[in-house]
N, C-alpha and C positions, 0 to 999 in steps of 0.2 A: 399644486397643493390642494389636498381636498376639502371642501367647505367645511365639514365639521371640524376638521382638525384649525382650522383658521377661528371658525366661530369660537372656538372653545379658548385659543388663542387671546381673541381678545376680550373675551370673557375675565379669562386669569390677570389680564392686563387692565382691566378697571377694577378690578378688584384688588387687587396691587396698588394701584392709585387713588381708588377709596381709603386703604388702609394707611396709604402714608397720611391723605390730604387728613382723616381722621385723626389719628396720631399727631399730626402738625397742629390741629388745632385745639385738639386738648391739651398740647404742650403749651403752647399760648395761653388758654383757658390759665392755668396752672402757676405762670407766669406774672401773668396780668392778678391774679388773688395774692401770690406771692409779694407781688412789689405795693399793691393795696392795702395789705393789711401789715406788715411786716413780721416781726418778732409772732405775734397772734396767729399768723399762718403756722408756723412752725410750735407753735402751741396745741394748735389745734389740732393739728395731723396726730401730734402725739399724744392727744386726749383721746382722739378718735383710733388710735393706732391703723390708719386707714389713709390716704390720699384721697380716692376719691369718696370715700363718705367727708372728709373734713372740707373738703373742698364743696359739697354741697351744703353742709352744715354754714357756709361764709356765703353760700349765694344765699341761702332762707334768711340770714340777717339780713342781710343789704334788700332783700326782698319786703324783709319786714318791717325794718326800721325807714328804706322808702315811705310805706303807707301810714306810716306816722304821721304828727302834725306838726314838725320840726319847726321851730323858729328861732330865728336871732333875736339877742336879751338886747330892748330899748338903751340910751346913754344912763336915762334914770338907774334901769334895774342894776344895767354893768359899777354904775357910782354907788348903788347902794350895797354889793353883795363886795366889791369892795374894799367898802369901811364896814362893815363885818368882818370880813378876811383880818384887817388890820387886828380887829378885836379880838380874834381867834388867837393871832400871833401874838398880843399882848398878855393874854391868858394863857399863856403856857407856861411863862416862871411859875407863876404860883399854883397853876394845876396844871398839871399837865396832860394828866388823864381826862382831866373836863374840857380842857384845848382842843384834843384828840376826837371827842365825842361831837363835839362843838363843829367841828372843821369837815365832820361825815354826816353831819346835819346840814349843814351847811351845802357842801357837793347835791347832797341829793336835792339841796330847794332849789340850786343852780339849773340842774338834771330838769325836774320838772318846772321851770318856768321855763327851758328852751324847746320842753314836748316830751322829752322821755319817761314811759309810765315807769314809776317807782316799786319797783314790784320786788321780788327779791334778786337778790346779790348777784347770784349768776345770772340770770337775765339781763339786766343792768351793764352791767360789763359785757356782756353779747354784746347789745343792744352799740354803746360808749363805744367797741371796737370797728364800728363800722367806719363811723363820724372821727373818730379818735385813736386809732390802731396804735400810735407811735406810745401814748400813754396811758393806754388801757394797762399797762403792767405797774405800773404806779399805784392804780387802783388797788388791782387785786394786790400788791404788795403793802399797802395802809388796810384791807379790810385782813388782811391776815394777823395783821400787829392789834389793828383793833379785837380782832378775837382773842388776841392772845392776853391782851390786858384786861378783858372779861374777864380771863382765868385767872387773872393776877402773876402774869409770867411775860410780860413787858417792863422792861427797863426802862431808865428818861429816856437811853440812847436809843431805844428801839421805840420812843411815841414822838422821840424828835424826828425820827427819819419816817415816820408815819405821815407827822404832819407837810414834811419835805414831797415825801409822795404826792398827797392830798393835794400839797399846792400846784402841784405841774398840772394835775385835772383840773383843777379847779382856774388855774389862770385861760388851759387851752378852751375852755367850755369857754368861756369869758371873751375868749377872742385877743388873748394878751400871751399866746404862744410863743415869740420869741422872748419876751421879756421872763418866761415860763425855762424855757432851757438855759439860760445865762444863768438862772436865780439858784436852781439845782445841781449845777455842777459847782458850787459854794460848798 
């Protein structure tokens, strides 16, 4: 056989083998963001109508929310924010709309005592998806209710399941995540 015909050979043949072992590992790549982020992955692909830009879009979180200054809330803070929660809950018969208000003030003082800048909404929920991916849709399903009763177009039914929301973030921030998905499916 003649060398160039060989060389060339196996030239086509690593390069065959580039493109699988390539291919195999952005499948994994893809994979691996899939089973990490859950629900949010498949959010996000369809925000981005993209694969792979969504899928870089979830590495610059996890990139960015890395450099953060993340920290776990003391027994204090977790006892105090709490008996707040409690009070939130308690406020709901009689306002419900101030419960509601109350309980997104609240997330966010949780948010930033564990490091996350409070910045606006989308970010925030970027930000919650990394750390939080299973209940990141919680969120953005309580700020949609919340804006909606801004307009004056939330029912109780729709500030009771806000606050439902609210509480699955607000326990998993807290570190009271199973007690968080028992409490929600009520």
């Amino acid at each position: 056989m003649d060398t160039r015909v060989l060389v060339g050979l196996i030239i086509v043949a690593l390069v065959i083998i580039a493109l699988v072992v390539w291919s195999s590992m952005r499948k994994r790549r893809s994979e691996e963001l899939r089973e990490r982020f859950g629900p949010e992955y498949e959010r996000t692909v369809e925000e981005h109508q993209d694969r792979r830009s969504a899928e870089e879009a979830l590495k610059e979180r996890e990139e960015r929310v890395e450099a953060l200054q993340m920290r776990p809330l003391s027994a204090e803070q977790r006892g105090r924010f709490d008996e707040e929660w409690r009070s939130v809950q308690a406020q709901f018969v009689d306002d419900p709309t101030g419960a509601t208000t109350a309980a997104d003030r609240l997330v966010g003082q949780v948010m930033e005592a564990r490091g996350y800048p409070v910045g606006d909404f989308e970010q925030r929920a970027a930000d919650i998806s990394v750390g939080h991916p299973q209940v990141v849709e919680h969120y953005r399903a309580a700020h949609q209710i919340a804006l909606r009763n801004e307009r004056g177009e939330a029912s109780t039914e729709d500030l009771r399941q806000a606050l439902v929301h609210y509480r699955a973030l607000f326990q998993d921030l807290l570190g009271t995540r199973e007690t968080a998905a028992t409490e929600v499916q009520r």
